[in-house]
C-alpha positions as CSV (number, residue, x, y, z in Angstrom):
1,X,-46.1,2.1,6.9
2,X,-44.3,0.5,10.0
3,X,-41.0,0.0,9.9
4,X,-40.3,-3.6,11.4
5,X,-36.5,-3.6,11.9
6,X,-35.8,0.4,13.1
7,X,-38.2,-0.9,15.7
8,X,-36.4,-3.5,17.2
9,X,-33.3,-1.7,16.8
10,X,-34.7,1.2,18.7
11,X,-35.8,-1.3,21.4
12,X,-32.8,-2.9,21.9
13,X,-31.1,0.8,22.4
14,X,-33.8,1.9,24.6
15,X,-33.1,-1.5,26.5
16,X,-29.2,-1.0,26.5
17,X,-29.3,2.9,27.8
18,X,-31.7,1.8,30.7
19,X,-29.5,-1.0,31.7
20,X,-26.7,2.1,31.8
21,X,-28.6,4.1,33.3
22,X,-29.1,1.3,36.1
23,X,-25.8,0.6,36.4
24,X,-24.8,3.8,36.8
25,X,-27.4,4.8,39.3
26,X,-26.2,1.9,41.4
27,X,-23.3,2.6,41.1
28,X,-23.1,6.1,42.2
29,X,-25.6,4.9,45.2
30,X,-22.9,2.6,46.4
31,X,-20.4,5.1,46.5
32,X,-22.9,7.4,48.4
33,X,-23.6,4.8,51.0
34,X,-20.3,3.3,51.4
35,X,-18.6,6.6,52.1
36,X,-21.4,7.5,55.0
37,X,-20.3,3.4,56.3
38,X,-16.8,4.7,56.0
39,X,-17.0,7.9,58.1
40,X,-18.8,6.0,60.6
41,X,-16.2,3.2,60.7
42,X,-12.9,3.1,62.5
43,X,-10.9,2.9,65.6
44,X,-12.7,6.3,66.7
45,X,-16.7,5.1,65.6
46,X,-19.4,7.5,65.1
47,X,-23.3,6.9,65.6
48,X,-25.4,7.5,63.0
49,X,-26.7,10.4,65.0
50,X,-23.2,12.1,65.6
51,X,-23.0,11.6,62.1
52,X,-26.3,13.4,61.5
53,X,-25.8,16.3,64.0
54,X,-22.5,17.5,62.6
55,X,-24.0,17.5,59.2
56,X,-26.8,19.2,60.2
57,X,-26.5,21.4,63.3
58,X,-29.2,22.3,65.2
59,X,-31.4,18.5,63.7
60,X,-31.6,17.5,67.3
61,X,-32.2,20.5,69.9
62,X,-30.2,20.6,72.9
63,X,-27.6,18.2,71.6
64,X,-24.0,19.2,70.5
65,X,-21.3,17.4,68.4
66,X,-18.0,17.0,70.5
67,X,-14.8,18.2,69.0
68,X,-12.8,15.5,68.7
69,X,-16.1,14.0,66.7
70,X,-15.9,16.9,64.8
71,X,-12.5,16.9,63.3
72,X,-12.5,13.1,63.1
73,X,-15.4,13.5,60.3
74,X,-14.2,16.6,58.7
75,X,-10.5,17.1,58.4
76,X,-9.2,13.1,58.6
77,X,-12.0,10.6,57.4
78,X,-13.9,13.0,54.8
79,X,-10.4,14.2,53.5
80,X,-9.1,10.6,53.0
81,X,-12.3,9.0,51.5
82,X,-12.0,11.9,48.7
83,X,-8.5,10.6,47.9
84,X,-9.3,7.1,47.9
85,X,-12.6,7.8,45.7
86,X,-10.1,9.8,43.6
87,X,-7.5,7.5,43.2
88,X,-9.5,4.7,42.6
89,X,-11.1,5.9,39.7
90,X,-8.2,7.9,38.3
91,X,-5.8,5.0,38.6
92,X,-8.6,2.7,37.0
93,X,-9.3,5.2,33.9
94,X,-5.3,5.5,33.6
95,X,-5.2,1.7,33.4
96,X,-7.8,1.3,31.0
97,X,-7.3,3.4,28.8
98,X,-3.5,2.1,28.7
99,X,-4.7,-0.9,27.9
100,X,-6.6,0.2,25.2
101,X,-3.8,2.7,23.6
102,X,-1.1,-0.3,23.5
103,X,-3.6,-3.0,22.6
104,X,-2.3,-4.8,25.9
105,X,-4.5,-6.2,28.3
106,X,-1.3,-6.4,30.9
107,X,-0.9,-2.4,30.8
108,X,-1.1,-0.6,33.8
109,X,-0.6,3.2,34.7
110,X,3.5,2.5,35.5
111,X,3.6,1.2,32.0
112,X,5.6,4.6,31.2
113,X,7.3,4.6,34.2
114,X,5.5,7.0,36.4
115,X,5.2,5.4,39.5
116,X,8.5,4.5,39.7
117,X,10.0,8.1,39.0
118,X,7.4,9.4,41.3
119,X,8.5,6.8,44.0
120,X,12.4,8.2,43.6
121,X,11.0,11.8,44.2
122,X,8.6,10.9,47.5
123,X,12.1,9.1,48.9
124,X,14.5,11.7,48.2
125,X,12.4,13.9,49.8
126,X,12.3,12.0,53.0
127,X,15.8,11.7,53.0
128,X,16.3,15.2,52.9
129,X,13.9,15.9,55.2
130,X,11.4,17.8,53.7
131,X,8.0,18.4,55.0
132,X,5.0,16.5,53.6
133,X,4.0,19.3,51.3
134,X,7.8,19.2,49.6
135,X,7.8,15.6,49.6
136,X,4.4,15.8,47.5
137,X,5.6,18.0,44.6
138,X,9.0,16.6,44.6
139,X,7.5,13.2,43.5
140,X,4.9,14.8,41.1
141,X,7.7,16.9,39.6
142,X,10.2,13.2,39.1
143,X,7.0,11.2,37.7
144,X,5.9,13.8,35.4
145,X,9.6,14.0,34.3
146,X,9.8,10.4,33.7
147,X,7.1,11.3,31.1
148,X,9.6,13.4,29.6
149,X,12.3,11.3,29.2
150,X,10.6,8.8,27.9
151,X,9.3,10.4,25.5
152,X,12.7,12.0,24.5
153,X,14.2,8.4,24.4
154,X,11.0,7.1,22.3
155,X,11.9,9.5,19.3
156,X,13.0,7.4,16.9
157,X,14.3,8.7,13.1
158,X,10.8,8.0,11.5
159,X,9.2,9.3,14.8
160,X,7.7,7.8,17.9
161,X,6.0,4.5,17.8
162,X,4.7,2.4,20.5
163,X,7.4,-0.2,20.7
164,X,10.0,2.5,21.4
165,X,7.6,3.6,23.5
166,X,7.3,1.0,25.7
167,X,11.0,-0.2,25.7
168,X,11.9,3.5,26.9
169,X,8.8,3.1,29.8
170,X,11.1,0.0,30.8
171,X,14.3,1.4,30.6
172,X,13.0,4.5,32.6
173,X,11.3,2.5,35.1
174,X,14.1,0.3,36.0
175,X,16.4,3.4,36.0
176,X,14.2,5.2,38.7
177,X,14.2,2.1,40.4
178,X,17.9,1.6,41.1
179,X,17.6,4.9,42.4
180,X,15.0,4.5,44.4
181,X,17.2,1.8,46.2
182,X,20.1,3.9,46.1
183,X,18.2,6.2,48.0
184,X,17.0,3.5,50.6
185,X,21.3,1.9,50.3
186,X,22.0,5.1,52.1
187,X,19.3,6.4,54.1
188,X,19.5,6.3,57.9
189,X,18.1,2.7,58.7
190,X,16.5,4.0,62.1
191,X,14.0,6.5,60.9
192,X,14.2,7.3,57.6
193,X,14.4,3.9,56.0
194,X,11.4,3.0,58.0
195,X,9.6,5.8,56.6
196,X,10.7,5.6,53.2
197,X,9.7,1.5,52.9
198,X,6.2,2.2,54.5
199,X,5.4,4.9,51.7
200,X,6.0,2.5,49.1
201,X,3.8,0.2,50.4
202,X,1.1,2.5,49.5
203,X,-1.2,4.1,52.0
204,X,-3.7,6.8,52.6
205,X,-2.9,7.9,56.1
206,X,-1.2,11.5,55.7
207,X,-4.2,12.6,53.7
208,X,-5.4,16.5,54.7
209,X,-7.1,18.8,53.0
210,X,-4.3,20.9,51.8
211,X,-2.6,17.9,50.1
212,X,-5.9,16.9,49.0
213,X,-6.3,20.2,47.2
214,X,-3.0,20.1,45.6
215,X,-3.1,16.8,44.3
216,X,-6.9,16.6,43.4
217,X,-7.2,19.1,40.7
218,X,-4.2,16.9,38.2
219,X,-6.0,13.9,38.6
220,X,-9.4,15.6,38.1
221,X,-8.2,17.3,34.5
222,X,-6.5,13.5,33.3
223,X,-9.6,12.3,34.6
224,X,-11.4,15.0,32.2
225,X,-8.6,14.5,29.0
226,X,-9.9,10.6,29.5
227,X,-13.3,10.6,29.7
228,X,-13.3,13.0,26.5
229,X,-11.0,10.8,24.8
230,X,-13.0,7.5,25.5
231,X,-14.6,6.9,22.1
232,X,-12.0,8.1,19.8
233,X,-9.5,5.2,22.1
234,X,-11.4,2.5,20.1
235,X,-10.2,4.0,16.7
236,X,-6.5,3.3,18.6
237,X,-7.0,-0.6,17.9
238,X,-6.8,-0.3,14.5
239,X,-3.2,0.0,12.6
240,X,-1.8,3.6,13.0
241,X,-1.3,4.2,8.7
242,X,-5.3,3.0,8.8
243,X,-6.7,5.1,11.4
244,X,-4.7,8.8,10.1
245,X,-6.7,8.0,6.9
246,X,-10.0,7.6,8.2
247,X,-9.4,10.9,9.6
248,X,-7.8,10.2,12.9
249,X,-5.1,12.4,14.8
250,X,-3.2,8.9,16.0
251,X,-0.7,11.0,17.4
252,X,-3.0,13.9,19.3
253,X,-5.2,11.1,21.0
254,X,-2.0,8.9,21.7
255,X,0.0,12.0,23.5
256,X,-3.8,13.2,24.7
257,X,-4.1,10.1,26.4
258,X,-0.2,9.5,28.2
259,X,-0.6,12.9,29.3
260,X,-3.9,12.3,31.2
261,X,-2.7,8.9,32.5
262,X,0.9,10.0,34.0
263,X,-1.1,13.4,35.2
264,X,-3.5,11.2,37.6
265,X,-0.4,8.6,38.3
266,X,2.4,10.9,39.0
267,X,-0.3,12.8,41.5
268,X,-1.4,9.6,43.5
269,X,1.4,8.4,44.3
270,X,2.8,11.7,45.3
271,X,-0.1,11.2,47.8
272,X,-0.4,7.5,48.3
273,X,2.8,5.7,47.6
274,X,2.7,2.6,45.2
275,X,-0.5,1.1,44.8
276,X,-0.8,-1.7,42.4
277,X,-3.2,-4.1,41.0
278,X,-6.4,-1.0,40.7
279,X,-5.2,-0.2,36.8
280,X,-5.2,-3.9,36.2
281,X,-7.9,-5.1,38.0
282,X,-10.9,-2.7,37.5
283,X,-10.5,-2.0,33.8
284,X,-11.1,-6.1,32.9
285,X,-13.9,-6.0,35.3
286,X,-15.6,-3.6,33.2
287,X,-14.6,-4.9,29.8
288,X,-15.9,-8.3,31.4
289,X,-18.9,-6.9,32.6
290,X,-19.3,-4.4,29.6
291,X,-17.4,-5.3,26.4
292,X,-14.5,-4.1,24.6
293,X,-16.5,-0.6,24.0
294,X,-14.0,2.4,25.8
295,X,-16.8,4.5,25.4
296,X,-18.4,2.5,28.6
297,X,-15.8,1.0,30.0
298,X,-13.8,3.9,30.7
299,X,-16.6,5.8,32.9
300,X,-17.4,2.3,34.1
301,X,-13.5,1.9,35.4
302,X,-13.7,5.2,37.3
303,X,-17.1,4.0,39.5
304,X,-16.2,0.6,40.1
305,X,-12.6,2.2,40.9
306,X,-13.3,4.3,43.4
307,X,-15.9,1.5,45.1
308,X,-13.1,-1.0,45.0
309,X,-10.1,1.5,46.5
310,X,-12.5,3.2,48.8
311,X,-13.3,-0.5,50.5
312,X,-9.9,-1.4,50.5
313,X,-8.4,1.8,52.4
314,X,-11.5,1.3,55.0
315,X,-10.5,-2.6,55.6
316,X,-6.8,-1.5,55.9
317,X,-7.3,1.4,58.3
318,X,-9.9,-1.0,60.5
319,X,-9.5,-4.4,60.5
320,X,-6.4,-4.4,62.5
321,X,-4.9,-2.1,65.4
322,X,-1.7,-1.2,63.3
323,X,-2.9,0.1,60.0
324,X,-2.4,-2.3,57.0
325,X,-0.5,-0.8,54.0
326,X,-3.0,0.0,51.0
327,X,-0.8,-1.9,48.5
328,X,-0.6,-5.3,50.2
329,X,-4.3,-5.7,50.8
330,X,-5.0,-4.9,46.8
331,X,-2.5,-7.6,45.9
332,X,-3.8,-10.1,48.2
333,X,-7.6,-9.4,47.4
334,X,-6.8,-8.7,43.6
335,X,-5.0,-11.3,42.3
336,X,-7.5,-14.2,43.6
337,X,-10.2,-12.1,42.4
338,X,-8.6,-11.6,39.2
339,X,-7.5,-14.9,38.6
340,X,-11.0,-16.1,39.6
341,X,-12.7,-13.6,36.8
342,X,-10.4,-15.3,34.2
343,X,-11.2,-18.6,34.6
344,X,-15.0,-17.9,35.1
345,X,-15.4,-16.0,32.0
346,X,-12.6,-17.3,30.0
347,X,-10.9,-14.1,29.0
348,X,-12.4,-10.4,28.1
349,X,-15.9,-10.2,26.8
350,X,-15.7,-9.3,22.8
């Protein structure tokens, strides 16, 4: 005997997974064909068939790749379109699954305080000097201990709870920010304050395979604690006394969840500098686009991430002689197009 209404329901699924299955196969197209566009674009071009040749030696007998063609493609565009493919998406998972851990659609990956220690240890490097390498783990070692002390400062005497949480992400993040104009207050204002105000402004130019490799493999595993973590964040809505008895480790997922998120923060901006508006932005584009469901927004955040982050870093590095820091051009493109989203849709899709 048929059975009427498992039919329709197994339609409708059918229907929802191929619309996923669309969307994600656009989606990793566009990534695919905006990174060839972005090797090929630049102050230094490359033809399609330079392009071609030094991907495939030997395609067009007789012809050879020249040098300088050569390590434009492979040691400073491909290196620095991994990054911004990286950051994109891990600053967008970071963000949304923030926002879905403190119930706040405002929550961003500094919400802890990261960024900001991170941005003390990248400019007390340059003051003292240190190579780029130095300057890389010294701001990865300050934003991952910002993690610390705010969780030290968010034990309370019944235990940690995500107001304390929060006010100590605050208190930590404006304390690493005095600093990090302390730092500025007596840095050399010829060369080193220079370089110090133009890393904060976010931007992927020092990008080479060797910091590429350190950097890469933290926000890949937050990334990973993220994405495996994406269905149980919808539990993380509920209140914490009703979740632990349906079963729930509140307090795994919770710590699960801020270590990921400062692991993929603490490691771009120990490569980028500041870059704002990506956490916020992309995660209500997805929940706009997808519902309040983590389990598709979250994967959704990382592709549209790495789209948006890997347009913006070609437009800054091209559209002008003097490269245009990564941070200003996600502000000034963001905020219109997020305040534009709003007021088309009237909020997040539930």
């Amino acid at each position: 005997m048929a059975e009427p209404f498992r039919g329709k329901g197994t339609e409708k699924m059918k229907g929802s997974n191929r619309k996923k299955g669309l969307w994600i196969a656009g989606t990793l197209g566009a990534i695919v064909l905006l990174s060839i566009a972005a090797i090929m674009v630049g102050r230094y071009a490359v033809s399609p068939r330079e392009l071609l040749q030094a991907f495939f030696p030997g395609l067009f007998p007789g012809e050879e790749v020249p040098a300088a063609v050569q390590n434009v493609i492979f040691n400073i565009r491909i290196p620095r379109i991994l990054l911004a493919l990286l950051a994109g998406a891990g600053l967008s998972a970071a963000g949304g699954a923030f926002q879905a851990l403190f119930s706040n659609p405002l929550a961003t990956p500094d919400t802890l305080g990261v960024a900001t220690g991170a941005s003390f240890g990248a400019a007390l490097g340059i003051l003292l000097g240190l190579p780029g390498l130095l300057v890389q783990l010294c701001a990865l070692g300050t934003g991952l201990l910002a993690v610390v002390l705010v969780y030290t400062l968010g034990q309370g005497k019944t235990g940690s709870s995500m107001i304390m949480m929060i006010l100590s992400g605050m208190v930590i993040s404006a304390l690493f920010s005095a600093l990090v104009s302390l730092v500025k207050y007596t840095a050399d204002p010829q060369d080193v304050l220079p370089a110090i105000t133009f890393w904060l402004m976010g931007s992927l130019t020092g990008t080479t395979r060797e910091t590429l490799f350190m950097g890469a493999p933290l926000i890949l595993l937050g990334m990973g604690i993220l994405y495996v973590l994406r269905w149980k964040l919808n539990a993380m809505s509920l209140p914490e006394e009703e979740a632990a008895s349906l079963g729930i480790p509140v307090k795994r997922i919770r710590w699960l969840t801020i270590l990921g998120s400062a692991m993929i923060t603490a490691s771009v901006v120990s490569m980028c500098g500041l870059i704002g508006w990506v956490g916020l932005l992309i995660p209500h584009v997805s929940r706009m686009l997808f519902g309040n469901n983590n389990q598709s927004v979250i994967p959704a955040s990382m592709g549209f991430g790495s789209i948006f982050m890997l347009v913006i870093d070609t437009v800054a590095r091209s559209a002008t002689a003097a490269e245009i820091p990564v941070s200003i051009l996600t502000a000034v493109i963001g905020a219109p197009f997020f305040i534009g989203l709003l007021r088309k849709t009237g909020g997040i899709r539930t």
